[in-house]
N, C-alpha and C positions, 0 to 999 in steps of 0.2 A: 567372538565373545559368546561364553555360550550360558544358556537359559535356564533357570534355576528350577523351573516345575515344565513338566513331560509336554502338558496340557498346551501351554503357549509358546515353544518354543519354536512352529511352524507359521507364529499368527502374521510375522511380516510377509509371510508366500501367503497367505491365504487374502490379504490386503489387496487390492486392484492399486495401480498406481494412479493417483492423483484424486482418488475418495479420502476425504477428512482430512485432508492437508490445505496448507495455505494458498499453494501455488497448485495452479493451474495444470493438466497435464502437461501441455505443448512446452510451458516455461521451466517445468521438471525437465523434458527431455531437449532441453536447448541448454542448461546447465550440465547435464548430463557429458552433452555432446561437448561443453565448453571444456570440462574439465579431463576430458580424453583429450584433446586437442595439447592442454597446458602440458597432461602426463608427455606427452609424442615430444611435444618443442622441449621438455627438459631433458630427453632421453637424446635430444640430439644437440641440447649443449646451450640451448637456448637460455637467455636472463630475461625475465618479465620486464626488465626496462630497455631490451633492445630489439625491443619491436615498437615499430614509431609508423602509426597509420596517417597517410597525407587524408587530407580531406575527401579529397577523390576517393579514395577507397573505401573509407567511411561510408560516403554515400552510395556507392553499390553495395555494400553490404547491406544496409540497410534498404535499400530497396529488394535486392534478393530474397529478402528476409521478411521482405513487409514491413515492417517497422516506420515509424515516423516519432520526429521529435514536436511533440505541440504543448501548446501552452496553458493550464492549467483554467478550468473556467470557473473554478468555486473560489465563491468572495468570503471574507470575511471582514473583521474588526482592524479596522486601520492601526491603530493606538490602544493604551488604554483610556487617552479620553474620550476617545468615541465612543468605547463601552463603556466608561459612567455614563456618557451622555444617555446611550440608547436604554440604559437600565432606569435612569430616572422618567426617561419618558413613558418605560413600559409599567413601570411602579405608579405612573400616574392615572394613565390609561388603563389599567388595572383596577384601582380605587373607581373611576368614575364609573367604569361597566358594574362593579358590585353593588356601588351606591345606588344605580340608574335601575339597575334591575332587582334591587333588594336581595342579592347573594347574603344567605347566612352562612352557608357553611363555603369553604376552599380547601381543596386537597392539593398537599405538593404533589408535584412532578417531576420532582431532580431526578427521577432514573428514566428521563426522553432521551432519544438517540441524538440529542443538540450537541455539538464539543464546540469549542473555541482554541484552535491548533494552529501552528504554524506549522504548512508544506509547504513543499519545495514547487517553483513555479512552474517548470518542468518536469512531465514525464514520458518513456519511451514508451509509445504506445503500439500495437498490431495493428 
């Protein structure tokens, strides 16, 4: 594809691989490596669903690899009744510090790094 002004048409060589992207270098180039791998096994006839790894195998690779599968240690909000729950108590607890301490003014804070998300309990980690 090519670049519509002179100026930027080199900016992806001039870019370091793995500066201002999401991923990681190592994980760029494990993808990388992953999808020469897919190009090889289709060139030899290969179907993405006839490759069937035992367990075993699994696990050396991912030991070769480094890798490990662990379990996920951020908590969050069980329900949403727990978070009404936890909100009316922090709306209480809130009033009383104001009243207690004679707070006139409160500024919001909805733009804190707090989210309320459901992740996945697992992830593969280095």
């Amino acid at each position: 594809m090519a670049c519509s002004k002179a100026q930027t048409r080199d900016m992806r060589i001039r870019r370091k691989q793995g500066i201002s992207t999401t991923l990681a270098r190592v994980a760029e180039e494990i993808i990388a490596q992953w999808t020469l791998f897919a190009w090889k096994a289709m060139e030899q006839g290969l179907a993405v669903n006839q490759f069937k790894a035992r367990p075993s195998w699994m696990k050396g690779f991912m030991k070769r690899l480094g890798l490990a599968i662990r379990a996920k240690t951020r908590s969050g909000q069980a329900n949403l009744a727990d978070g009404e729950k936890a909100l009316a108590e922090l709306k209480t607890s809130t009033r009383k510090v104001i009243k207690d301490n004679r707070i006139v003014e409160v500024f919001n804070a909805d733009q804190t790094g707090i989210n309320y998300e459901y992740l996945p309990k697992q992830t593969m980690d280095k």
